[in-house]
N, C-alpha and C positions, 0 to 999 in steps of 0.2 A: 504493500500500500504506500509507504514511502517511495518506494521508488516510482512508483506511478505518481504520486504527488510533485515530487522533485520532475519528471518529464515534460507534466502539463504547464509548470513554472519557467522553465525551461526555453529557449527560442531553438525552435526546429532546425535554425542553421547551424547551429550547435553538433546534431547529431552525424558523425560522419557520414553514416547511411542516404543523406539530405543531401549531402553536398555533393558526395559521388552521384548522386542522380541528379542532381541540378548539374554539373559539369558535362556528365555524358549528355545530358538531351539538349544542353546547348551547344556543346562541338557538333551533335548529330543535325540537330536541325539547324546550323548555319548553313549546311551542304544542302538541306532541303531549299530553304528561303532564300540561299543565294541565287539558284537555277529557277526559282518558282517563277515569277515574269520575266527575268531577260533571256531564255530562252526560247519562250517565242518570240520576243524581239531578235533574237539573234537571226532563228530561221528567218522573218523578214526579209531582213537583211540580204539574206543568205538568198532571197529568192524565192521562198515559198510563199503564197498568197495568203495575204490576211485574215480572210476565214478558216485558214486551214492551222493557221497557228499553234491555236489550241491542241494540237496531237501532239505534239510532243510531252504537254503538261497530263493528256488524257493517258496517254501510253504506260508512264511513270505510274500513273495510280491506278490505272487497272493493274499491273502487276503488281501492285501493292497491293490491293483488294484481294487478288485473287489467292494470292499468300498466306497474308494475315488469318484466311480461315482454316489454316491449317497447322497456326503457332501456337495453339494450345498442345494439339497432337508431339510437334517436334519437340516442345517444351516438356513434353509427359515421359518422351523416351530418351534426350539427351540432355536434360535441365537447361534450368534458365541461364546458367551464366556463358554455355558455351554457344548457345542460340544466339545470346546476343550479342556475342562477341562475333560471332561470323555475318550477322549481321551487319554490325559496324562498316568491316571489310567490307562487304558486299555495298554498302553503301557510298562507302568513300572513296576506294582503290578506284574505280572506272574512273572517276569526275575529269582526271587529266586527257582523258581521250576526245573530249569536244570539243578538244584543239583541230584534231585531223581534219576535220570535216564540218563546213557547215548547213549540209543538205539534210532536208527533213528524215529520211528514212534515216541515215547517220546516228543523228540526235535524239531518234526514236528508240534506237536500238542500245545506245547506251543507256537512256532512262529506263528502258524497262529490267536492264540488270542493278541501276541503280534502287528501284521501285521495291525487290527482293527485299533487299534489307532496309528498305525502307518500312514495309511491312513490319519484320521484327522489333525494331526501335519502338513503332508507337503501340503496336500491342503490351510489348511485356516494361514499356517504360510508363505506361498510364496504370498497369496492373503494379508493379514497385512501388509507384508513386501511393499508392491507397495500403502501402503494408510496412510503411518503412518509419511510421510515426504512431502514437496513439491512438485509436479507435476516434475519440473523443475529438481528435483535432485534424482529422480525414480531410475535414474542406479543406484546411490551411496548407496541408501536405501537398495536397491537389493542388492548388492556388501558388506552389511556390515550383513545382515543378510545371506549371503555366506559365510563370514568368519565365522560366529557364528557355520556353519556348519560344514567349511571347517576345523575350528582348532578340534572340536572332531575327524575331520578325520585323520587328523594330527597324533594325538597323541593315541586315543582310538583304532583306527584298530590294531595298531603294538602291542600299550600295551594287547589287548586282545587275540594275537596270542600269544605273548611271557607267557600271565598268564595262557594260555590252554598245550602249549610245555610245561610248566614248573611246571605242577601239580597243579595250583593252579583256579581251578574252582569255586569251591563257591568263591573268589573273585569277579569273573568275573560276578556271577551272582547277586550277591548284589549290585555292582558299576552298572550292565545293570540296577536298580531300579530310576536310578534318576531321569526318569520323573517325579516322581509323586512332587518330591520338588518342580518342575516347577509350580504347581498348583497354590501357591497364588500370581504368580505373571500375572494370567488371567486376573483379574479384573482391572486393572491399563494399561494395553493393550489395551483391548477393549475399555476403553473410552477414551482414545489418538488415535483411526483412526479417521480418517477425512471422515464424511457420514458414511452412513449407506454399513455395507460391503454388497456388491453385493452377492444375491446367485440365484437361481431357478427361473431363467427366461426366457420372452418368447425368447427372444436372445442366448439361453444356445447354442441351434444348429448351429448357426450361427457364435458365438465365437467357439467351437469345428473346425470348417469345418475352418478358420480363424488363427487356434494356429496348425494344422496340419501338416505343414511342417517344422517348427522352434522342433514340437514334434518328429518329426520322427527323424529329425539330432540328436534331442539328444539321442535318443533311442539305434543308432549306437554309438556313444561314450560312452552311459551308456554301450553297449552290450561288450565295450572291456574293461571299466572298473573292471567288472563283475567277467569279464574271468582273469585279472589281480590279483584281492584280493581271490579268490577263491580257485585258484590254485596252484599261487606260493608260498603259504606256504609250499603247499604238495610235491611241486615238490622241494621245499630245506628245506627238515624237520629238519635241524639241527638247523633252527632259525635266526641265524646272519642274513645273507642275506635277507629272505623275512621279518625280522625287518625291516632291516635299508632300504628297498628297497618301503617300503610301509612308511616310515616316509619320506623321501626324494620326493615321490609321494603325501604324505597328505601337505606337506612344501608349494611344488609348485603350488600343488590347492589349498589350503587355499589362496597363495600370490596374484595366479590370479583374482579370482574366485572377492575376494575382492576390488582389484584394474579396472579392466574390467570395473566397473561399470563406474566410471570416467572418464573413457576413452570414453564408449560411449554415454555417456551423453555429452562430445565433438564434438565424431566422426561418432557416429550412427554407426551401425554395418556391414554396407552394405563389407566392406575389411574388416574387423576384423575375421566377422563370419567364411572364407572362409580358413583363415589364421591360425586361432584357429583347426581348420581341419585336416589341412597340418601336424602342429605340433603335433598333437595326431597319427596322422597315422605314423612319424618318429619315434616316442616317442617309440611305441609297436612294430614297428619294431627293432630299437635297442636294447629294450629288449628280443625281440626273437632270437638277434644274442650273445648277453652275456648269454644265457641259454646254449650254444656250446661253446663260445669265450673266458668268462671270467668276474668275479664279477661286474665290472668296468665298462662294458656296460649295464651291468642288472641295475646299481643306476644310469648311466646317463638316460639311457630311460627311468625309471622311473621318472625319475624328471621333463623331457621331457615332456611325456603322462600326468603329470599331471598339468603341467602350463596349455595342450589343454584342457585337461578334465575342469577344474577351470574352462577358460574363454568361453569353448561353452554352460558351466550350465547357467551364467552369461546371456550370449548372447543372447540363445535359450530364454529364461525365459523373457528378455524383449522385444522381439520380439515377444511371442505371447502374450505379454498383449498389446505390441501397434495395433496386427491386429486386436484383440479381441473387442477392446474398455475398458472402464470403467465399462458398464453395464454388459460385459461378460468375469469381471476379474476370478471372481471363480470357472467358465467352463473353461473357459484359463488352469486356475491355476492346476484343474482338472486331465484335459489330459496331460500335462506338465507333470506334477508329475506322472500319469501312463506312461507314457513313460520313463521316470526315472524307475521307478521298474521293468516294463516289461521290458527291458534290460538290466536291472542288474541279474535279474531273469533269463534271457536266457544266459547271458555269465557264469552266475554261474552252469547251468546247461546243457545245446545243448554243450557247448563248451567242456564238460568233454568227453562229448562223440566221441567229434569230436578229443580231444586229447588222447583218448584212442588207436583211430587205427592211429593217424601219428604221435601223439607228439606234449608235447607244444609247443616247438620254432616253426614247423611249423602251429600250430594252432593261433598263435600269429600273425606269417607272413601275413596267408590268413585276420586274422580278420586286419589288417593293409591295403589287397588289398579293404577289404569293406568300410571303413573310406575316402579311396581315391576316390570309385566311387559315395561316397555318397557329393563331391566336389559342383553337379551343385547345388543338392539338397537344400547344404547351403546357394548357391549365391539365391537362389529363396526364402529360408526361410529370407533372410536377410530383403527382398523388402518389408517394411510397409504395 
């Protein structure tokens, strides 16, 4: 009981087990954030048509997706630590090859070996992230390996548009390398969780059918997220703007995404969730009227969309591990995490097409009317 006293007193950056997982998910996800939009700008560049963009970013996260549902299995017969250490590799080792080439199939075919362990990272790093701290202080754990995330968002999306706009690629592909530093700091992780991590059980389905509508919410705000870093580079190739418009955007997710957790670890998220909603669907609306109006609303909405974005990652993420149970965190974690890709994957791609015949602002608009209807959805996901 003391020592459980002394932990809850305690600041979670405190706990080695914290730190080694806030470190790996932000070396891992700088290689993710770095490639997230200047890689379709690159292919641009490179001569593939602007609707067609999006396959590079869709490629990476279909083979993420299609992974991810089988890292509970690999995790059940060869444990977590060396899962995600091959992972890492698999994540990071390619990234220097999109120097060779900058033609679409190219590009495509290194993301999707990249997308492998991509998979692994965010399955068993969102499933770590709920085990590696007190029961009692789960949001905050969550909330801080959010930041871990949210700061490469912050800062590596914008930087990797501005180092693709600005000629300078093989940076971009040597800096997407740094998972693999993450490597030694696997071992020091895995034996700071508490228990044995959950994977490949008879529960898997039942946690699935249980994390499904906290998954789908997210899916929608991943799906306008998508459409957000995808595009608006292309649609303001000059750089300033979709810079500072996607730092302004990574700022306010990082702050949320962080913060949320503490909140509902107070508040539970039954109002939060519904709330965090609202505010993404304003957010992408304002920025679809400063793509017409004027800069000024493009960095407010952005900043907007991404406080909702931040806190329904947050939100969604502990709500389906509390419907899930304990036993079926990693199924959770799972679908979670493919719902994450798969609509990020579809805004970066369904939405090019969709703004090819009407235009972003209005492509922006409508993906704002879907945010809005997808309201009850979140009051239902919120319900334990």
């Amino acid at each position: 009981m003391a020592q459980g006293t002394t932990e809850a007193r305690t600041s979670l950056w405190r706990l080695p087990g914290v730190r080694s997982l806030a470190g790996l998910s932000a070396l891992g996800f700088t290689s993710y954030c770095l490639t997230l939009a200047s890689l379709p700008a690159y292919a641009v560049a490179g001569g593939a048509a602007v609707d067609t963009a999006g396959v590079v970013t869709a490629v990476f996260l279909v083979a993420t997706i299609a992974v991810q549902s089988v890292v509970p299995a690999l995790t059940a017969r060869y444990g977590a630590g060396p899962v995600l250490a091959a992972g890492l590799v698999a994540l990071g080792a390619p990234s220097p090859l999109y120097v060779v080439d900058d033609g679409l199939l190219w590009l495509s075919a290194v993301s999707a070996v990249r997308g492998v362990g991509f998979a692994v990272l965010t399955v068993l790093g969102a499933t770590l992230a709920a085990r590696v701290a007190p029961a009692e202080r789960r949001g905050e754990s969550i909330g801080i390996y959010g930041l871990a995330i949210a700061v490469p968002n912050l800062v590596a999306v914008p930087a990797g548009v501005a180092l693709v706009l600005d000629g300078h690629v093989g940076w971009l592909a040597w800096l997407a390398a740094s998972p693999v530093l993450a490597v030694p700091l696997v071992p020091r992780l895995v034996r700071a969780v508490r228990g044995e991590v959950p994977a490949g059980t008879s529960s898997s389905r039942a946690a699935v059918r249980a994390a499904l509508a906290p998954s789908a919410v997210l899916l929608v705000v991943t799906l306008a997220g998508g459409g957000l870093v995808t595009f608006l580079p292309i649609e303001r190739p000059d750089g300033v703007l979709a810079t500072a418009a996607l730092l302004v955007f990574g700022l306010t997710g990082a702050l949320t995404r962080w913060r949320a957790g503490v909140l509902a670890d107070r508040f539970g998220t039954r109002l939060l969730l519904p709330l965090a909603l609202l505010v993404s669907a304003a957010g992408i609306g304002a920025v679809a009227l400063g793509l017409a109006a004027g800069a000024g609303w493009v960095l407010a909405g952005s900043a907007l969309f991404g406080a909702g974005y931040g806190t329904v990652q947050n939100l969604t993420l502990l709500a389906a591990f509390a419907r899930a149970g304990a036993g079926g965190a990693t199924a959770a974690s799972a679908l979670w995490n493919a719902s994450f890709d798969a609509g990020t994957a579809i805004g970066a791609l369904a939405l090019g097409l969709v703004a090819a015949g009407f235009g972003l602002p209005w492509t922006y608009v409508l993906v704002a009317g879907v945010l809005l209807v997808a309201l009850p959805l979140a009051r239902s996901a919120a319900r334990a």
